[in-house]
Structures are given as C-alpha cells and as structure tokens.
PyMOL Python script that loads the backbone (N, CA, C, O; Angstrom):
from pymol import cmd

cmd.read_pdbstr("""\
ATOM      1  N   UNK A   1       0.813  -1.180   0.000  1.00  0.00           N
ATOM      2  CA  UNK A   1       0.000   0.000   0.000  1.00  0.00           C
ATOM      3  C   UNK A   1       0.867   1.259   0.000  1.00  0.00           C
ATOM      4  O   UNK A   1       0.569   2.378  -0.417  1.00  0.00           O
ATOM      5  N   UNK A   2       1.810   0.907   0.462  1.00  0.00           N
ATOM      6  CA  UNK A   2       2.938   2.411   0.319  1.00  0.00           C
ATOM      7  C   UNK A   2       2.981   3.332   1.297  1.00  0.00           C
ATOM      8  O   UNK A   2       3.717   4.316   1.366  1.00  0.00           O
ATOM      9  N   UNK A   3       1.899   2.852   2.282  1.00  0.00           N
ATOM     10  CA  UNK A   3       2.285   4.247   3.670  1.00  0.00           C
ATOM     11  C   UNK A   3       3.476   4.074   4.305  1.00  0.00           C
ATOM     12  O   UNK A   3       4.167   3.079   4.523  1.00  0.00           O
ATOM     13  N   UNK A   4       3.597   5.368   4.591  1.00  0.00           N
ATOM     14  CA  UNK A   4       4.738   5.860   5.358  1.00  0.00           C
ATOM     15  C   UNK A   4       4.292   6.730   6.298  1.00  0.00           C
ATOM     16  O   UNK A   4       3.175   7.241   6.217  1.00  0.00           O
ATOM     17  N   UNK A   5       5.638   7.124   7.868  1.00  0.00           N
ATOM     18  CA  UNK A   5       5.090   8.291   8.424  1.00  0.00           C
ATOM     19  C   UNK A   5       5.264   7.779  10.060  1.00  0.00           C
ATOM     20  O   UNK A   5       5.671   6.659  10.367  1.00  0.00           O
ATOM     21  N   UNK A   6       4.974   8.560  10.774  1.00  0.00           N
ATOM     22  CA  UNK A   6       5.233   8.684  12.084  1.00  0.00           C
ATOM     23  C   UNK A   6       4.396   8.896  12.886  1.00  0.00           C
ATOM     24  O   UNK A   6       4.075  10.080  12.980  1.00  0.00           O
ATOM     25  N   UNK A   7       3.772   8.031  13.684  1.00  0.00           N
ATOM     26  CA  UNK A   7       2.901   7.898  14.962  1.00  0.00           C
ATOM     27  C   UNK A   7       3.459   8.120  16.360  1.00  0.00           C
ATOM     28  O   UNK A   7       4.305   7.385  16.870  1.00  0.00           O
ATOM     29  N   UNK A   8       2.846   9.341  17.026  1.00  0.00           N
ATOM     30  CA  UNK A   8       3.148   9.889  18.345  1.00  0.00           C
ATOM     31  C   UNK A   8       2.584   9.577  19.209  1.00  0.00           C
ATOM     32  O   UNK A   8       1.962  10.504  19.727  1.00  0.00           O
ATOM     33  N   UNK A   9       2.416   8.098  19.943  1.00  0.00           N
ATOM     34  CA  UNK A   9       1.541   7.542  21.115  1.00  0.00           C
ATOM     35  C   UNK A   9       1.663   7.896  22.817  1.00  0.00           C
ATOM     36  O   UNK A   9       2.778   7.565  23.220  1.00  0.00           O
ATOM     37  N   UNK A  10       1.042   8.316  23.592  1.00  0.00           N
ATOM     38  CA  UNK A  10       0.565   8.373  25.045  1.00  0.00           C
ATOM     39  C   UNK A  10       0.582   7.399  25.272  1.00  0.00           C
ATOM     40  O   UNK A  10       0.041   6.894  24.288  1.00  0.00           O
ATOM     41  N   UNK A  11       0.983   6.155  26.325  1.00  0.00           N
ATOM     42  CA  UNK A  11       0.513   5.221  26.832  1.00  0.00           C
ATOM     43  C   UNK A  11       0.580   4.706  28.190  1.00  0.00           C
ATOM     44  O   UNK A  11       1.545   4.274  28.820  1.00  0.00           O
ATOM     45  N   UNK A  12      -0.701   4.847  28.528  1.00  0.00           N
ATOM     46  CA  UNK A  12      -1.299   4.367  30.601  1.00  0.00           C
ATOM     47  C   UNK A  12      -0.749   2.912  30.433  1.00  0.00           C
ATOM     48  O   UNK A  12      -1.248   1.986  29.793  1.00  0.00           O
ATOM     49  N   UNK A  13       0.344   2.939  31.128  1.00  0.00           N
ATOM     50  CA  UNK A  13       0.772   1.216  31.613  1.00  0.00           C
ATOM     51  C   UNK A  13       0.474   1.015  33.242  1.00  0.00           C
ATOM     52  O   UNK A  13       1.259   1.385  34.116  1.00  0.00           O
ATOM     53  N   UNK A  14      -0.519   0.507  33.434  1.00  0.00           N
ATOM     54  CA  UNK A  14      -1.014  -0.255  34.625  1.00  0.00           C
ATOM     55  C   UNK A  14       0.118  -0.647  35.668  1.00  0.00           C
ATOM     56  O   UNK A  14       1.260  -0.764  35.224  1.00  0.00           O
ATOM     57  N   UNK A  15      -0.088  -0.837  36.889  1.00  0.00           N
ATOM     58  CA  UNK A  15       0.970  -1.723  37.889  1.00  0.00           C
ATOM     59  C   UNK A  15       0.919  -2.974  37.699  1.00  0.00           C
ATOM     60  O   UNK A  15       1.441  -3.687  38.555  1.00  0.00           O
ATOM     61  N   UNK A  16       0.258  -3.616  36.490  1.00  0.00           N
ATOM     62  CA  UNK A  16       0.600  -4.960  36.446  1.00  0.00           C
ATOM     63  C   UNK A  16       1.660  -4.845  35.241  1.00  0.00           C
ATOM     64  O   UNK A  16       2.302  -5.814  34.836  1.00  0.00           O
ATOM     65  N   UNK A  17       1.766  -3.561  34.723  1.00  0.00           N
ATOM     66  CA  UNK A  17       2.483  -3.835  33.233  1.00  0.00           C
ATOM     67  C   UNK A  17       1.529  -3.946  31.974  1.00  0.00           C
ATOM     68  O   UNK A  17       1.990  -3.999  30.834  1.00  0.00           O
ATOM     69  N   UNK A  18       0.387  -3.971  32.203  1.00  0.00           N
ATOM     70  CA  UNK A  18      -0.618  -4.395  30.922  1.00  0.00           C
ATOM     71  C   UNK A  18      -1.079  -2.822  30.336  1.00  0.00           C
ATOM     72  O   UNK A  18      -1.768  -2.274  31.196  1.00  0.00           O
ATOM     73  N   UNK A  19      -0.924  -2.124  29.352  1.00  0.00           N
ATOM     74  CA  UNK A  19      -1.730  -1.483  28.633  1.00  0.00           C
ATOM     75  C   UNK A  19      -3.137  -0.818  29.094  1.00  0.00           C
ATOM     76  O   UNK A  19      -4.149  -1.252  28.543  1.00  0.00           O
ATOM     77  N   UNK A  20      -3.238  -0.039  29.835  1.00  0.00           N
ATOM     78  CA  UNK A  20      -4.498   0.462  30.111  1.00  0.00           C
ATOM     79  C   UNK A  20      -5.374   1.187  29.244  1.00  0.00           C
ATOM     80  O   UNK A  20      -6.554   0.909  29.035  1.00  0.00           O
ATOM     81  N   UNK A  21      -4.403   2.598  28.511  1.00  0.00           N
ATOM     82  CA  UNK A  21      -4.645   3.276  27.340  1.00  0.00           C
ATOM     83  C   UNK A  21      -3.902   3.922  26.711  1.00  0.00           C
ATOM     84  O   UNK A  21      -2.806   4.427  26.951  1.00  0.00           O
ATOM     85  N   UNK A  22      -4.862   3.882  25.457  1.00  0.00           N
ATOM     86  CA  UNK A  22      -3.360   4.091  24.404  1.00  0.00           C
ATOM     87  C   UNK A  22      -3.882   6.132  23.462  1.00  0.00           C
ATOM     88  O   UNK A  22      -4.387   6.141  22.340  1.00  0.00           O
ATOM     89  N   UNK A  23      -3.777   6.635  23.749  1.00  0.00           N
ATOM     90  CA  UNK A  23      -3.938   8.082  23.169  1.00  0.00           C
ATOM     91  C   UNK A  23      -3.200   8.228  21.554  1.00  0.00           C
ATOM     92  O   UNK A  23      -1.997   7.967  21.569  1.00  0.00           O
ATOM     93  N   UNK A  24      -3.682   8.549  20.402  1.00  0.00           N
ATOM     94  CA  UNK A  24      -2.824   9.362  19.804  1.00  0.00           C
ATOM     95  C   UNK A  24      -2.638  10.964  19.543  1.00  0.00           C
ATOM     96  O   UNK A  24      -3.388  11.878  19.202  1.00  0.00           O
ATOM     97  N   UNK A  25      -1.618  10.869  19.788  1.00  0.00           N
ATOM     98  CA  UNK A  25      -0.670  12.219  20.383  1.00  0.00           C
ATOM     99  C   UNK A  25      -0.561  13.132  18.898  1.00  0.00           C
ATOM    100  O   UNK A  25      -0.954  14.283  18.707  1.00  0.00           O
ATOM    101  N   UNK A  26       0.164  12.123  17.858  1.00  0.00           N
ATOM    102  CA  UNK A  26       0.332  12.469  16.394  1.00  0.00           C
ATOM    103  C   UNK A  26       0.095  12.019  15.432  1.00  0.00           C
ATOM    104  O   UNK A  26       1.040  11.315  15.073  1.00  0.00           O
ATOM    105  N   UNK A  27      -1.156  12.021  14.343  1.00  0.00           N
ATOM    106  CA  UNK A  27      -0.812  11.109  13.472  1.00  0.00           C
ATOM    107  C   UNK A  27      -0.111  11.382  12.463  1.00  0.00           C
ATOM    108  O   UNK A  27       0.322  12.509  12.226  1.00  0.00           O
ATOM    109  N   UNK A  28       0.145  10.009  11.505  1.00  0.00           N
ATOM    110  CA  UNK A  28       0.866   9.692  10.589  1.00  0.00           C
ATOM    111  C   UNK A  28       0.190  10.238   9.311  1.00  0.00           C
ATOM    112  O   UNK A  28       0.677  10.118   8.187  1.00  0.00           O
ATOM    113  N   UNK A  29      -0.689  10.698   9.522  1.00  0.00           N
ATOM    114  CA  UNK A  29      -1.593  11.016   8.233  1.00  0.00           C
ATOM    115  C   UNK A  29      -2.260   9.701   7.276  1.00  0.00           C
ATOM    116  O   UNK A  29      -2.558   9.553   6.091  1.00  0.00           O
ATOM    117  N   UNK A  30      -2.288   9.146   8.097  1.00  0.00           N
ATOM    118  CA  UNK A  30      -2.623   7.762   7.332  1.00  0.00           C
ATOM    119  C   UNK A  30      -3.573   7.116   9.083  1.00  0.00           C
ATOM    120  O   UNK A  30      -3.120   7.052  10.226  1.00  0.00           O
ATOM    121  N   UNK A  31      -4.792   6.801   8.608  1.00  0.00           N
ATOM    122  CA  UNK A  31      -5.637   5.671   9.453  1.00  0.00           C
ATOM    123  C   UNK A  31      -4.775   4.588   9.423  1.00  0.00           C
ATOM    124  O   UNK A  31      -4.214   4.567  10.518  1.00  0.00           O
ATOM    125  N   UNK A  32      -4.441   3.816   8.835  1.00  0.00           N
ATOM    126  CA  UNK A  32      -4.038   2.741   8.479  1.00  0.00           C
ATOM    127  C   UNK A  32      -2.779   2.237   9.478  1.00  0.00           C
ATOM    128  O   UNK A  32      -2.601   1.136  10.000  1.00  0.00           O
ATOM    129  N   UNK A  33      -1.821   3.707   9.552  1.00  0.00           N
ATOM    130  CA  UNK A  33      -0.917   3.272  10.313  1.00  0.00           C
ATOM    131  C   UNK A  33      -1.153   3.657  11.569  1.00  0.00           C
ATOM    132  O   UNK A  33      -0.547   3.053  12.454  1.00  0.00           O
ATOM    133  N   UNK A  34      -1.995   4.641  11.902  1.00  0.00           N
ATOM    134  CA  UNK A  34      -2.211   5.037  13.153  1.00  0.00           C
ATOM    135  C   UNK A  34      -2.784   3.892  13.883  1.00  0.00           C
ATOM    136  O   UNK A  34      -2.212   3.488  14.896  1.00  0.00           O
ATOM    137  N   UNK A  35      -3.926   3.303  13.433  1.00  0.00           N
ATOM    138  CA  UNK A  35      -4.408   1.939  13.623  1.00  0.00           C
ATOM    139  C   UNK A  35      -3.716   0.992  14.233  1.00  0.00           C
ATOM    140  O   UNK A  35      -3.892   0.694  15.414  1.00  0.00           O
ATOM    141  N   UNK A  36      -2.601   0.273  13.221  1.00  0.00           N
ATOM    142  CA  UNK A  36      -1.544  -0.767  13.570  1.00  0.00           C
ATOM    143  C   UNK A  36      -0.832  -0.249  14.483  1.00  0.00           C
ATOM    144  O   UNK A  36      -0.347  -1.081  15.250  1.00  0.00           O
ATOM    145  N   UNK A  37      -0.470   1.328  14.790  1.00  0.00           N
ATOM    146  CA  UNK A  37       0.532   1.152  15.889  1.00  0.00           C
ATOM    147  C   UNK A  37      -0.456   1.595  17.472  1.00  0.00           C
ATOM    148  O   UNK A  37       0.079   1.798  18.562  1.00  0.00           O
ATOM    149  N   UNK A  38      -2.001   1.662  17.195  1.00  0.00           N
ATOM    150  CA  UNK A  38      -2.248   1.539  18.653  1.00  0.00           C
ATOM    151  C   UNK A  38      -2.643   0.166  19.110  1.00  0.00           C
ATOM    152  O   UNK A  38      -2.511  -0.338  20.225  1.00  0.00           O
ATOM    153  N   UNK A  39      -3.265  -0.436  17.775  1.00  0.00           N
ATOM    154  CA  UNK A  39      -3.559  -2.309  18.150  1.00  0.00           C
ATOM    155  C   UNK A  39      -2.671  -2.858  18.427  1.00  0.00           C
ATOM    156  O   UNK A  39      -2.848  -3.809  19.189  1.00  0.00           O
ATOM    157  N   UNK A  40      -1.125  -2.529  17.916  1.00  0.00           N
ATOM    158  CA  UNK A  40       0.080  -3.477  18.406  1.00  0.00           C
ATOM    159  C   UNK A  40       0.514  -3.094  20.012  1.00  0.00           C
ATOM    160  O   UNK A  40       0.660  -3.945  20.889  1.00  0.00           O
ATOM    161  N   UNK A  41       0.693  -1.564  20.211  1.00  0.00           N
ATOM    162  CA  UNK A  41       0.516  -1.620  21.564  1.00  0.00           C
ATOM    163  C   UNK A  41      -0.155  -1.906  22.405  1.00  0.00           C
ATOM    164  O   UNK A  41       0.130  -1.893  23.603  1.00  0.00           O
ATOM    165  N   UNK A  42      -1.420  -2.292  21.778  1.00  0.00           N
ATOM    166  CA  UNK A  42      -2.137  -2.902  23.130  1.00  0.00           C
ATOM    167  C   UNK A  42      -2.388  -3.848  24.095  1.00  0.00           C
ATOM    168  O   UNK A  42      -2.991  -3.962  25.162  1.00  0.00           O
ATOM    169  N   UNK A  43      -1.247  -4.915  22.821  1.00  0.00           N
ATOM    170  CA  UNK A  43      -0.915  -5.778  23.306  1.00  0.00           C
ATOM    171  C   UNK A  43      -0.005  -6.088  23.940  1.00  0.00           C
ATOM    172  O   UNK A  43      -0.012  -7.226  24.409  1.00  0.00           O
ATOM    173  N   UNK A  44       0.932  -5.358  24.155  1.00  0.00           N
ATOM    174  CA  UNK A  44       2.223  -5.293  24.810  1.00  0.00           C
ATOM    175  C   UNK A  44       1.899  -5.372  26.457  1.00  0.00           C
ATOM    176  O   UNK A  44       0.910  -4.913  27.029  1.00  0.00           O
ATOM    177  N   UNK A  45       2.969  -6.052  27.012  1.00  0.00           N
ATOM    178  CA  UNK A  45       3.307  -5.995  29.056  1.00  0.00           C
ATOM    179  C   UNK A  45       4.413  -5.099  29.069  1.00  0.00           C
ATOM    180  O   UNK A  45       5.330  -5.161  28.250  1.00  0.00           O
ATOM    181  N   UNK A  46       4.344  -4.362  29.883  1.00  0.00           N
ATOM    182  CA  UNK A  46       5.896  -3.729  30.222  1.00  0.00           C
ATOM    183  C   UNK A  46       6.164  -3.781  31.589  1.00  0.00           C
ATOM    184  O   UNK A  46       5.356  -4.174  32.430  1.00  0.00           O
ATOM    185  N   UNK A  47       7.347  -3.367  31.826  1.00  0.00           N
ATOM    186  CA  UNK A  47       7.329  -3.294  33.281  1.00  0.00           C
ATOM    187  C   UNK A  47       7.213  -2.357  33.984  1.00  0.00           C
ATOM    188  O   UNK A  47       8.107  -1.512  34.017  1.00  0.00           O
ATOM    189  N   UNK A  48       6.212  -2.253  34.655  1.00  0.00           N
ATOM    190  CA  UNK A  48       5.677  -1.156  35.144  1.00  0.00           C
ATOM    191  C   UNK A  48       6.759  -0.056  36.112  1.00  0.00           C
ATOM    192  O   UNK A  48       7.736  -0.515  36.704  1.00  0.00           O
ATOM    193  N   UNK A  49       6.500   1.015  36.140  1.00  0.00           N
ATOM    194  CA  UNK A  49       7.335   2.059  36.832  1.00  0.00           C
ATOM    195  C   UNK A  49       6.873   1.759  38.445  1.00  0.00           C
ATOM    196  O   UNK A  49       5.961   1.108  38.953  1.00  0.00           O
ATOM    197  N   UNK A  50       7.853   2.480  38.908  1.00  0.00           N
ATOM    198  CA  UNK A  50       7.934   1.798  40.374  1.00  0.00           C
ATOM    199  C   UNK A  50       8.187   3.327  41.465  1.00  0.00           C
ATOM    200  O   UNK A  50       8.702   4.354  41.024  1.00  0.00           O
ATOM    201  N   UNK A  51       7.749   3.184  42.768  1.00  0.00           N
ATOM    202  CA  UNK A  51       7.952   4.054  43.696  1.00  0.00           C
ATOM    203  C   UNK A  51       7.995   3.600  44.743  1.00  0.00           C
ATOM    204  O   UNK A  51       7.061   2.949  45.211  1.00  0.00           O
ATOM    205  N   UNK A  52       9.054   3.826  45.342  1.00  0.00           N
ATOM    206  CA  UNK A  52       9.279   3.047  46.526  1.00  0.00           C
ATOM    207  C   UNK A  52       9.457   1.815  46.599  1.00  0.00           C
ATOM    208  O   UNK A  52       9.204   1.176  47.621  1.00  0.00           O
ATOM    209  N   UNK A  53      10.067   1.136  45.178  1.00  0.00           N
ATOM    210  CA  UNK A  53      10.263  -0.410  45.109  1.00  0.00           C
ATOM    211  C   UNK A  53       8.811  -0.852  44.548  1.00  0.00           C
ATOM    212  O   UNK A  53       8.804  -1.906  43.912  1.00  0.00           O
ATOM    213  N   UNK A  54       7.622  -0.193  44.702  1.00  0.00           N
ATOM    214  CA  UNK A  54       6.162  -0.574  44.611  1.00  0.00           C
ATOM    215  C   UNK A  54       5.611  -0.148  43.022  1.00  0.00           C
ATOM    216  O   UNK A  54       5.522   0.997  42.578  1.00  0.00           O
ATOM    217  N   UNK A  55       5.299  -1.341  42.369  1.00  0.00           N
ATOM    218  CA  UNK A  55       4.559  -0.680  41.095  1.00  0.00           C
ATOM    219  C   UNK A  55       3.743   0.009  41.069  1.00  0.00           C
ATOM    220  O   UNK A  55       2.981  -0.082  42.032  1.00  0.00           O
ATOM    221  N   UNK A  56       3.479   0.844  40.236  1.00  0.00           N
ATOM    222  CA  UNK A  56       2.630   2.227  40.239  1.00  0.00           C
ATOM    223  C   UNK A  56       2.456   2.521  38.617  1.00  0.00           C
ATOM    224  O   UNK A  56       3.335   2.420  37.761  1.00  0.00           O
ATOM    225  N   UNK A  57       1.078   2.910  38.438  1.00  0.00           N
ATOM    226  CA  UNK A  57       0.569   3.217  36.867  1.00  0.00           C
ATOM    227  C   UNK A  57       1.014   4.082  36.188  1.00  0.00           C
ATOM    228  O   UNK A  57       1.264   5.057  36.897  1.00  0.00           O
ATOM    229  N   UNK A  58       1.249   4.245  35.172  1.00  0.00           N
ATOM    230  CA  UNK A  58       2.314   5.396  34.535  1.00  0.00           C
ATOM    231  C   UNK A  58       1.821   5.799  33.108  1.00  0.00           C
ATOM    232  O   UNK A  58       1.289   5.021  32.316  1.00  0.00           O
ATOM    233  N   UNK A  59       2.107   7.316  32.860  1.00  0.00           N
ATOM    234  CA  UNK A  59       1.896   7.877  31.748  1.00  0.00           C
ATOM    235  C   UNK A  59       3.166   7.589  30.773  1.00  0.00           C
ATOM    236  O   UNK A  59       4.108   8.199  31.279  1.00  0.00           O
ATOM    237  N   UNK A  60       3.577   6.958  29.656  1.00  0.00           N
ATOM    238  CA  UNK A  60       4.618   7.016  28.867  1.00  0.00           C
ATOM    239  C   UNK A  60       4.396   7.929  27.749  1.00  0.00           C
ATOM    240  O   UNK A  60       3.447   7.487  27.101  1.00  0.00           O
ATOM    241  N   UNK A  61       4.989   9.344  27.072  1.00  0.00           N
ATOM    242  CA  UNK A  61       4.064  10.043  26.361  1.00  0.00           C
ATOM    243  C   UNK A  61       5.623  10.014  25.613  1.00  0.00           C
ATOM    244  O   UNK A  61       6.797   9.787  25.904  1.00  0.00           O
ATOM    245  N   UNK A  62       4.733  10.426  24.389  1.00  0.00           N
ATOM    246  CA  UNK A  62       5.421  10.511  23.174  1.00  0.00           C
ATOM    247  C   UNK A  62       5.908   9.927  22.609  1.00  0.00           C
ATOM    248  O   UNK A  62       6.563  10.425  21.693  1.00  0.00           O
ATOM    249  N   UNK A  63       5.897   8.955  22.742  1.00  0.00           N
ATOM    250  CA  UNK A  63       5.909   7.086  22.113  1.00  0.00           C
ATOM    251  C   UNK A  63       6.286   7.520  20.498  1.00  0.00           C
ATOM    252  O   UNK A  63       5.326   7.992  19.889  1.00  0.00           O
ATOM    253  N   UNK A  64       7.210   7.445  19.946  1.00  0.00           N
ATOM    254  CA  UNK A  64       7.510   7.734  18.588  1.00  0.00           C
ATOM    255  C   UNK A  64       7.468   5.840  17.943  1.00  0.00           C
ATOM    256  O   UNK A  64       7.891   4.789  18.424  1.00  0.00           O
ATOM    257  N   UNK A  65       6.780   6.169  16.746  1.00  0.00           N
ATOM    258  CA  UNK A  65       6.761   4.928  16.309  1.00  0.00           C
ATOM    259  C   UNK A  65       6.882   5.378  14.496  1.00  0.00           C
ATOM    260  O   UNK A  65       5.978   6.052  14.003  1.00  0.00           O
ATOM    261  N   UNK A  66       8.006   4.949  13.696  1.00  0.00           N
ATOM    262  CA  UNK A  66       8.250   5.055  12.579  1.00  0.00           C
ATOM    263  C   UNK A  66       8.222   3.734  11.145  1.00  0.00           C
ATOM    264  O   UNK A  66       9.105   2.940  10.820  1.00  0.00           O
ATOM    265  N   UNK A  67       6.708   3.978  10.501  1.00  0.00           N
ATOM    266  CA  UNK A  67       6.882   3.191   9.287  1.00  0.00           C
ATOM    267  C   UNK A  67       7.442   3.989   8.122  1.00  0.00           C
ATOM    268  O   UNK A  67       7.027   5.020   7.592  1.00  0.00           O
ATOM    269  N   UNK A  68       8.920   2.926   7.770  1.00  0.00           N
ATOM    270  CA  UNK A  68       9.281   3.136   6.643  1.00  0.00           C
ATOM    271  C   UNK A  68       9.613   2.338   5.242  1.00  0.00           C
ATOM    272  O   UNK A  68      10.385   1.457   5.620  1.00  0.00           O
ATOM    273  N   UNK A  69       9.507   2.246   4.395  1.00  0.00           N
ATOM    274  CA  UNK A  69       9.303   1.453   3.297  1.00  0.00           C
ATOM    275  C   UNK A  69      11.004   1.327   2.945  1.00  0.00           C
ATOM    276  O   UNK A  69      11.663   2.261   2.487  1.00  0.00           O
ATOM    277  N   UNK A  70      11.604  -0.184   3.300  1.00  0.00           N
ATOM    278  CA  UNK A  70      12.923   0.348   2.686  1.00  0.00           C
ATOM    279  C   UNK A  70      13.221  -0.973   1.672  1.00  0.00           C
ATOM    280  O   UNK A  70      12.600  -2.030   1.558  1.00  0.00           O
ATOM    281  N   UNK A  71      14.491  -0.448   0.951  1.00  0.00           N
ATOM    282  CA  UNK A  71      14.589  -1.307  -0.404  1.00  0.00           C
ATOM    283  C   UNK A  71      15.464  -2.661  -0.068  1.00  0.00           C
ATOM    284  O   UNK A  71      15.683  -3.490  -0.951  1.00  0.00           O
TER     285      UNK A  71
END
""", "prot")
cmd.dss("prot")
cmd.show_as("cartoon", "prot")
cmd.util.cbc("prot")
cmd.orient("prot")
C-alpha cells in the first residue's frame, strides 16, 4: 500500500504492566498506520514504573513509532 510516516503515542501502563490506554498524540496522516501502531501496543506488558520499590501506573508520552518502506 505504500504508507509511510510517524505515529506519536501516550501510553497508561497499569501496575501490572498491561496497557491500560493508548492516546494518539500524532498522526501519521494515514488511518491505516495510526491503527496498527495503537492495536500493536495494546498488546504489549511492560514493566511497570515503580515508587518506593512498589509498582505504580504510569503515563509514557510521546511514544515515537516510525513506518518506513525500505529497499
């Protein structure tokens, strides 16, 4: 299909690590890719940020995510 372009994601990671919510911040000018890069994060675990040794829910902002078409 030929898109290209750059997706700017927000993302609420829970104290378990799981994906709570996913914001877009920037799109790519394209649905298509904005799409794939919030469905792929949603599936993601991370490890959650911590205070006091104790997991705690966290804003990750500006999540740069780059499709590029290469040869």
């Amino acid at each position: 299909m030929g898109d290209q372009g750059e997706v700017r994601l927000d993302i609420h990671v829970g104290a378990d690590g799981s994906v709570l919510e996913v914001r877009l911040r920037k799109s790519s000018g394209s649905q298509l890719l904005d799409r794939t890069a919030i469905d792929t994060v949603k599936k993601w675990r991370f490890r959650p940020a911590t205070v006091d040794g104790r997991p705690v829910p966290e804003w990750y902002q500006d999540w740069k995510w780059v499709f590029k078409l290469e040869n």
